[in-house]
N, CA and C atoms as a LAMMPS dump frame, in Angstrom:
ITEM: TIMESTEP
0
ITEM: NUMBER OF ATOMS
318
ITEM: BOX BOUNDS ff ff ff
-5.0000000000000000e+02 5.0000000000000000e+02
-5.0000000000000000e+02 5.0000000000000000e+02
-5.0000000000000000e+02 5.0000000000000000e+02
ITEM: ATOMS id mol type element x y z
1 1 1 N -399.849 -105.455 -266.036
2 1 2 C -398.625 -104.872 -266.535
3 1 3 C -397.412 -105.726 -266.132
4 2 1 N -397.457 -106.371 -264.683
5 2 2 C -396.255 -106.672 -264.344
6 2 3 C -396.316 -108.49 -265.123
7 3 1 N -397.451 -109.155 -265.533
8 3 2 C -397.266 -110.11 -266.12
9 3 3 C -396.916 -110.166 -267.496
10 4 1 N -397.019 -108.681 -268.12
11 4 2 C -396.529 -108.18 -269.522
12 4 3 C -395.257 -108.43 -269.853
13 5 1 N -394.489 -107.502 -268.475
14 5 2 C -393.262 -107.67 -268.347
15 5 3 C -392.24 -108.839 -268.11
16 6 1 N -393.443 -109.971 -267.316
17 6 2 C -392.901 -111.444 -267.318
18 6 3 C -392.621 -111.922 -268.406
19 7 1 N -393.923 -111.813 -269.482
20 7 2 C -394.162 -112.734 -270.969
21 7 3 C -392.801 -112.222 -271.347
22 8 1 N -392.527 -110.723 -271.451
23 8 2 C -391.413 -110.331 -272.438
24 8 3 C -390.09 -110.927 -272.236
25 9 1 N -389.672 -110.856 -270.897
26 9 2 C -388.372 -111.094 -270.102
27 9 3 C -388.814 -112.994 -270.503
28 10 1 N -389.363 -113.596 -270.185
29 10 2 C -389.5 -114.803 -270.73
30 10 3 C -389.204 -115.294 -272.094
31 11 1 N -390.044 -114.377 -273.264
32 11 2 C -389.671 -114.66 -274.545
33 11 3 C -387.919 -114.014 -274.606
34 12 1 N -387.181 -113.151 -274.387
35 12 2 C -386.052 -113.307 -274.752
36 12 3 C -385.396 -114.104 -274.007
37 13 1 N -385.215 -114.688 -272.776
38 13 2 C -384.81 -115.673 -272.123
39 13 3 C -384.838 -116.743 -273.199
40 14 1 N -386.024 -116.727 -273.757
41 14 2 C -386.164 -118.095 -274.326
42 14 3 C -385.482 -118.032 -275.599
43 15 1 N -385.356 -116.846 -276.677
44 15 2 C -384.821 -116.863 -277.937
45 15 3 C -383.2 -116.498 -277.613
46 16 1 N -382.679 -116.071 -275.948
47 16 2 C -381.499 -116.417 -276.282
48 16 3 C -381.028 -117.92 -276.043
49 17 1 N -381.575 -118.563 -275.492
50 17 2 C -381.436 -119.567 -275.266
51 17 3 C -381.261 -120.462 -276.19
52 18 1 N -382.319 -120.488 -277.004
53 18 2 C -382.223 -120.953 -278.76
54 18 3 C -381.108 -120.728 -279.374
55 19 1 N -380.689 -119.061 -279.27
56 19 2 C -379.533 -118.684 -279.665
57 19 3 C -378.648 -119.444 -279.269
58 20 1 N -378.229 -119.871 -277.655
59 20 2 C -377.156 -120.397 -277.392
60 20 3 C -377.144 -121.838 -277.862
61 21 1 N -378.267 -122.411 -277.817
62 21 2 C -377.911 -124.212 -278.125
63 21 3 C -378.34 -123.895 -279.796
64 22 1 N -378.037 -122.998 -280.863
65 22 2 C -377.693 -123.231 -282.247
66 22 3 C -376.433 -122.844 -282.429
67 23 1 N -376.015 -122.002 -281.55
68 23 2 C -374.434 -121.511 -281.457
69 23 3 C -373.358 -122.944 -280.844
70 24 1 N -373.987 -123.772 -280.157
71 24 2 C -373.608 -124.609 -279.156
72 24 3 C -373.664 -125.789 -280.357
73 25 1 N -374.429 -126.218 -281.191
74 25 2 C -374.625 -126.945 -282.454
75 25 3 C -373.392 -126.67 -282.78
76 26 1 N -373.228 -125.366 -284.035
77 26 2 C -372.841 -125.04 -284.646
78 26 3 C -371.343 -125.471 -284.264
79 27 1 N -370.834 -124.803 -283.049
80 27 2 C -369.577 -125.236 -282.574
81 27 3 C -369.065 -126.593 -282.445
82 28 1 N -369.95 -127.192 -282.308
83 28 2 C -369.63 -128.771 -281.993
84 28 3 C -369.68 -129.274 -283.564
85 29 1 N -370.142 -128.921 -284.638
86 29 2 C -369.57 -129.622 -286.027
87 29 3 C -368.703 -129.151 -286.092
88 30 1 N -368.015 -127.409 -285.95
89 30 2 C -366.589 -127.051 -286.194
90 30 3 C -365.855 -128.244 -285.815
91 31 1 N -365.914 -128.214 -284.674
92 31 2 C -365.234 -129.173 -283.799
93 31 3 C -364.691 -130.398 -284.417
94 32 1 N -366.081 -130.738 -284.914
95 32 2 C -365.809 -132.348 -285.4
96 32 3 C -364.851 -132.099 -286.622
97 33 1 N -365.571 -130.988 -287.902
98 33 2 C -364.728 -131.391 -289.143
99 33 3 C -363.165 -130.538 -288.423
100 34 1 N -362.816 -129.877 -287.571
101 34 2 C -361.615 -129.657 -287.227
102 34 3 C -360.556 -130.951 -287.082
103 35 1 N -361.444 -131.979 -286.646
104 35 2 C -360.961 -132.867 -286.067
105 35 3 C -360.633 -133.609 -286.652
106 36 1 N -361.91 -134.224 -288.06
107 36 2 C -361.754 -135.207 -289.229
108 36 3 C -360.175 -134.488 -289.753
109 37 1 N -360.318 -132.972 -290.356
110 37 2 C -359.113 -132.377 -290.994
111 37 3 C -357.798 -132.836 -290.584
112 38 1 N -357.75 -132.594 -289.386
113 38 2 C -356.355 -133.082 -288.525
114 38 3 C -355.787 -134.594 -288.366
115 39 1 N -356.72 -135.405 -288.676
116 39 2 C -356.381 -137.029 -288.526
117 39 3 C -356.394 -137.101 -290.07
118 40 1 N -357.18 -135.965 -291.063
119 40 2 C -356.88 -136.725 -292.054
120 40 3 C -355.046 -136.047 -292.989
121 41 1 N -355.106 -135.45 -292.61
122 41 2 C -353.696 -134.476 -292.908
123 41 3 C -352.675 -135.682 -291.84
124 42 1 N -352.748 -135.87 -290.468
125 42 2 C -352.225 -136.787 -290.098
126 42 3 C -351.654 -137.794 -290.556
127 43 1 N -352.68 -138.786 -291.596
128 43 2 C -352.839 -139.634 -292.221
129 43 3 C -351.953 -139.428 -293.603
130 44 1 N -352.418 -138.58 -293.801
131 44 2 C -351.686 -138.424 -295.157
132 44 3 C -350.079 -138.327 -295.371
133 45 1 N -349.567 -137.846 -293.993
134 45 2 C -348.489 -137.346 -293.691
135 45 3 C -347.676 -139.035 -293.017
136 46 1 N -348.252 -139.411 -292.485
137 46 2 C -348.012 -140.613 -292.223
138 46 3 C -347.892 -141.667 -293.378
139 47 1 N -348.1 -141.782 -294.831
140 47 2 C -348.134 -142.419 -295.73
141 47 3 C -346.819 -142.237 -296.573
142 48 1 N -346.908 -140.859 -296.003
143 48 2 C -345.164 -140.717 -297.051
144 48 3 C -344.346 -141.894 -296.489
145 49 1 N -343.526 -142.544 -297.646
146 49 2 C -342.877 -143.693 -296.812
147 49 3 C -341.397 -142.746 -297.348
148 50 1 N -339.595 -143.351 -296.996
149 50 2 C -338.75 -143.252 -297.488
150 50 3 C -338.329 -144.592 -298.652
151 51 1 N -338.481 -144.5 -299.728
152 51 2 C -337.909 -145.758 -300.528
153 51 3 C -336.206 -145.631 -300.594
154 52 1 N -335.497 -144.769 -300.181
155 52 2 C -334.281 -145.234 -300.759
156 52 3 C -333.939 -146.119 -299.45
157 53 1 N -333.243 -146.742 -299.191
158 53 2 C -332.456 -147.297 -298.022
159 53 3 C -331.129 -146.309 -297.796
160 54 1 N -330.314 -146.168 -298.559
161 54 2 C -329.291 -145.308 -298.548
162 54 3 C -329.492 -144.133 -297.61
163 55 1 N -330.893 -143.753 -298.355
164 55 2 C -330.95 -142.062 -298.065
165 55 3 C -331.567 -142.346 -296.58
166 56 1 N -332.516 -143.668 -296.234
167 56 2 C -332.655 -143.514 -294.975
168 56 3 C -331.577 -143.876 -293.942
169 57 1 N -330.735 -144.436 -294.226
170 57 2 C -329.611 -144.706 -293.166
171 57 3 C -328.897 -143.326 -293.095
172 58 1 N -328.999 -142.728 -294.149
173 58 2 C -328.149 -141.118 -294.092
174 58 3 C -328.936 -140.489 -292.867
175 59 1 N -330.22 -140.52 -293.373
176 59 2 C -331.262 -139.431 -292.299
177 59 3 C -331.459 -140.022 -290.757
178 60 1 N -330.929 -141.573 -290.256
179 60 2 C -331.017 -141.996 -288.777
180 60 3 C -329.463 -141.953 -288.792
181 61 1 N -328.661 -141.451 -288.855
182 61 2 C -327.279 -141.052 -288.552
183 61 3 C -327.466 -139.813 -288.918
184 62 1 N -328.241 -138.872 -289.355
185 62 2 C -328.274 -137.302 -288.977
186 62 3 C -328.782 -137.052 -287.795
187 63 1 N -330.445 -138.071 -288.052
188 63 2 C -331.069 -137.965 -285.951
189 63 3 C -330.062 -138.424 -284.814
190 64 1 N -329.238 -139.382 -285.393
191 64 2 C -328.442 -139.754 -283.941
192 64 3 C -327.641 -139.006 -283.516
193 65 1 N -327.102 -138.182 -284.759
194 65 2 C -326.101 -136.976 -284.237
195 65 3 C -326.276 -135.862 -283.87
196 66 1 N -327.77 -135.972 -284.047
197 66 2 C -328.555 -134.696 -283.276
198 66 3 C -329.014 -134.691 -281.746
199 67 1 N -329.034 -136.105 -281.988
200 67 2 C -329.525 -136.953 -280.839
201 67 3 C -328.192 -136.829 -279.572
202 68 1 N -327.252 -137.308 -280.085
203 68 2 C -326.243 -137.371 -279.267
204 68 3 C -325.925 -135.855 -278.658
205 69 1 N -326.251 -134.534 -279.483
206 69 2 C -325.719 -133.407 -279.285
207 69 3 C -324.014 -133.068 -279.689
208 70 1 N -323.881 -134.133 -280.987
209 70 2 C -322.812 -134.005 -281.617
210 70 3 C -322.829 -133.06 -282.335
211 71 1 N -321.813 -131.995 -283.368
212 71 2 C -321.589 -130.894 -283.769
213 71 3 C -322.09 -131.452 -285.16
214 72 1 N -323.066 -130.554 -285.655
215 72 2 C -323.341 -131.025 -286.839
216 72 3 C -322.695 -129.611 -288.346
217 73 1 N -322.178 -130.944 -288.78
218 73 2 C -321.106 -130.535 -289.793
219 73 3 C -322.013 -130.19 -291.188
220 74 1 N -320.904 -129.728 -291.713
221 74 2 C -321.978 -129.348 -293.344
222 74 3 C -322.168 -130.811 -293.93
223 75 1 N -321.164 -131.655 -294.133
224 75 2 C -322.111 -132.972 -294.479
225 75 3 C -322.933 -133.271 -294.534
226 76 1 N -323.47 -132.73 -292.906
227 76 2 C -324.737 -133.379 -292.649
228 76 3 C -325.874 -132.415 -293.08
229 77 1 N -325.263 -131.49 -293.133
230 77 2 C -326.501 -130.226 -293.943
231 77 3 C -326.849 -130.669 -295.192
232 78 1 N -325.468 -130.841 -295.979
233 78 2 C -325.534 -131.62 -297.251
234 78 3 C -326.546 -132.474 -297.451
235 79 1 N -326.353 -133.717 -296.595
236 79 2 C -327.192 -135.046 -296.869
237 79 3 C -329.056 -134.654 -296.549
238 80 1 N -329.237 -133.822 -295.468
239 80 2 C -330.146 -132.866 -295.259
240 80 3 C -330.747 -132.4 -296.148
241 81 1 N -330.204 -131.446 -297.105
242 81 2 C -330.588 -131.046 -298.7
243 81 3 C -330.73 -131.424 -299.461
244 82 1 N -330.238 -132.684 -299.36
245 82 2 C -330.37 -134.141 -300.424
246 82 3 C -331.541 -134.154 -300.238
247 83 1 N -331.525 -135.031 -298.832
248 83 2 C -333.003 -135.245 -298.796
249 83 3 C -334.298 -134.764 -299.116
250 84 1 N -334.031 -133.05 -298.745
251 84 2 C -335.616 -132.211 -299.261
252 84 3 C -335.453 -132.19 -300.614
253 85 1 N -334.295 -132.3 -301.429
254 85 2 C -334.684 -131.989 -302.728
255 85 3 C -335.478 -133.708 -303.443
256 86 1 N -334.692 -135.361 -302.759
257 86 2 C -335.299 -135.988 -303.297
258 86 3 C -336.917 -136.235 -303.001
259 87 1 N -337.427 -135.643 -301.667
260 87 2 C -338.687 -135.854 -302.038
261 87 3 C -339.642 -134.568 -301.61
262 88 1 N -338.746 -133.586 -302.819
263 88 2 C -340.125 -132.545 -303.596
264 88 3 C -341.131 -133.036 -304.338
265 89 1 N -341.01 -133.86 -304.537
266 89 2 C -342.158 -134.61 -305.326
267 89 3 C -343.177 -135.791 -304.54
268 90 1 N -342.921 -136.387 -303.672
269 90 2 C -343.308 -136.707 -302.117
270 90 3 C -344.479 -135.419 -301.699
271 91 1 N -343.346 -134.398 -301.284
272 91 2 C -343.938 -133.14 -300.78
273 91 3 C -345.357 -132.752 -301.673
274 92 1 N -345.212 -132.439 -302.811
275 92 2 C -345.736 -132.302 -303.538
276 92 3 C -347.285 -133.099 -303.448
277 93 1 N -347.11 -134.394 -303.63
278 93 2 C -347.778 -135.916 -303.855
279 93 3 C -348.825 -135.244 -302.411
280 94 1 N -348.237 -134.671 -301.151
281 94 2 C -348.863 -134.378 -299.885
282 94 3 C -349.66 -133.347 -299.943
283 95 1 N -349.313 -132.342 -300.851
284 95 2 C -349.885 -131.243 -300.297
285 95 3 C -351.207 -131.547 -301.434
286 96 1 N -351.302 -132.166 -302.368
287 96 2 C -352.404 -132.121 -303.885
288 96 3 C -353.677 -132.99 -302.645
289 97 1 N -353.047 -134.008 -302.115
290 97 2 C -353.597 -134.853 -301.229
291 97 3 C -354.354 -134.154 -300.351
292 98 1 N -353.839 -133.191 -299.552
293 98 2 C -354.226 -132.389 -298.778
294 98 3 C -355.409 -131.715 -299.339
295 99 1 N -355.123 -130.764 -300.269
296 99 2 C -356.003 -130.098 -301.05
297 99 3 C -357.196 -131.099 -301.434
298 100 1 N -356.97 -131.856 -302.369
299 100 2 C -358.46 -132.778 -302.298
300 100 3 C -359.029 -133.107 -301.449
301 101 1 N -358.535 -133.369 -300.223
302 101 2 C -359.401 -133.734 -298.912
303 101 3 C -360.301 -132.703 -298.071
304 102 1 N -359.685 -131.427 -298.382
305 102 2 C -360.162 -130.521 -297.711
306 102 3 C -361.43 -129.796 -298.382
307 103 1 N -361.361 -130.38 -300.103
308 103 2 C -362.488 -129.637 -300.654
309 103 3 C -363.593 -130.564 -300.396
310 104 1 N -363.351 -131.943 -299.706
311 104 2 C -364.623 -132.522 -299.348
312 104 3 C -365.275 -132.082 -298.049
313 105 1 N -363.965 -131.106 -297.002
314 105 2 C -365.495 -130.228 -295.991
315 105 3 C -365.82 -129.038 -296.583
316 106 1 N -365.926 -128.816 -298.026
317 106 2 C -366.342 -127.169 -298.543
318 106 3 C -367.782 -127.555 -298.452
């Protein structure tokens, strides 16, 4: 009887165990495609370039005046709004990007 009770206490020992290193699998691909996702959204985000020159000298004299902890004026909100409106289509270009990449971990 009491070696009955060994076999049993043994076999679930053993099928949780299984349990834990397929759970322990399982977690470690999350892991990975978490990871591919994030460098590749990274990436993507990193590609947006600025083409105007104008508009980028506007936007490192908005950081410097943010930078400095100078009072930021509506101008600079202005040039600010410029900016998101010229690249909605940028934005755009990112997020389609996004979306295709992500249906390759479906």
């Amino acid at each position: 009887m009491e070696s009955e009770l060994r076999k049993k206490i043994s076999k679930e020992i053993d099928k949780f165990s299984f349990l834990n290193l397929i759970t322990f699998f399982i977690s470690m691909y999350c892991l990975i495609l978490i990871k591919d996702m994030n460098s590749f959204i990274k990436e993507s985000y990193n590609s947006i370039e600025i083409n105007d020159n104008v508009l980028k000298s506007e936007i490192e004299e908005i950081y410097n005046n943010l930078k400095n902890k100078s009072d930021i004026n509506f101008k600079s909100i202005e040039k600010l709004n410029r900016f998101a409106e010229l690249n909605h289509s940028d934005i755009k270009k990112l997020q389609s990007q996004i979306t295709r990449g992500s249906k390759r971990f479906d």
